[in-house]
Legacy VTK file of the C-alpha trace (Angstrom):
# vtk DataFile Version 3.0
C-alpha trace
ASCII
DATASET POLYDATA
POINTS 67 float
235.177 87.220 103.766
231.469 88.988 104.848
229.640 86.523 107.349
226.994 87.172 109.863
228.275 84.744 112.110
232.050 83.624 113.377
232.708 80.299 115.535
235.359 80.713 118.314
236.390 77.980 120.369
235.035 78.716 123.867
237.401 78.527 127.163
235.732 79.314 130.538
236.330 83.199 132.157
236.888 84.426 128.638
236.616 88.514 128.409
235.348 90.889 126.047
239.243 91.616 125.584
240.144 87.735 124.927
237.795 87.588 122.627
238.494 90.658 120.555
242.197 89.346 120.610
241.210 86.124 119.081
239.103 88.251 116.456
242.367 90.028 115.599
244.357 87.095 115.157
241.656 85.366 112.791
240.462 88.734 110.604
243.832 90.569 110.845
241.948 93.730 109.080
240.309 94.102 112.376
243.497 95.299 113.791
243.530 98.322 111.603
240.003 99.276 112.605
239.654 98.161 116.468
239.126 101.589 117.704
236.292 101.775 114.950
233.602 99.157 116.202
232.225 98.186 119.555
231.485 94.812 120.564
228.130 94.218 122.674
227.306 91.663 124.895
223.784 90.947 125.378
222.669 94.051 122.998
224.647 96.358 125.804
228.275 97.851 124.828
230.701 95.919 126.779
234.562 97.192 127.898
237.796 94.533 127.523
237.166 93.220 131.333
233.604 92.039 130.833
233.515 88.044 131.364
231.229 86.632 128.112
229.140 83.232 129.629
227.042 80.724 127.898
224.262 82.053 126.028
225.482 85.586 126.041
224.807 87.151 122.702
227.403 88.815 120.827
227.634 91.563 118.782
230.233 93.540 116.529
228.790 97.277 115.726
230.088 99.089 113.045
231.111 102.709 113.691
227.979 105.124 114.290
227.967 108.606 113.796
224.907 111.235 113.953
224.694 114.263 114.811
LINES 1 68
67 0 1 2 3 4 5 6 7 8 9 10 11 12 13 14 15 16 17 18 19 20 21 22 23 24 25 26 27 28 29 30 31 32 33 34 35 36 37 38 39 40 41 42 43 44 45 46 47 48 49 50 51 52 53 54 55 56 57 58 59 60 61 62 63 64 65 66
């Protein structure tokens, strides 16, 4: 399924880590490529211990190489 935008039922405090869990357990071939994409929080890469609030925008970025 290819969509440019996923629903998740919001609970208060949830991380960058909660979410990608969540992510996992909805699109289980994200597990397989987890260490491949980065998820940003307002347009700035975000680690697993970064709270997401209300109106924070969310991003998934594919894997970017260059050289």
């Amino acid at each position: 399924m290819e969509t440019d935008r996923v629903d998740i039922d919001w609970t208060e405090n949830l991380t960058v880590g909660a979410l990608r869990k969540r992510l996992d357990e909805s699109y289980p071939i994200l597990s397989i490529v987890k260490a491949q994409f980065t998820i940003s929080v307002n347009r700035k890469a975000a680690d697993d211990r970064e709270l997401i609030r209300t109106g924070d925008e969310i991003a998934i970025l594919p894997p970017i190489s260059g050289g």
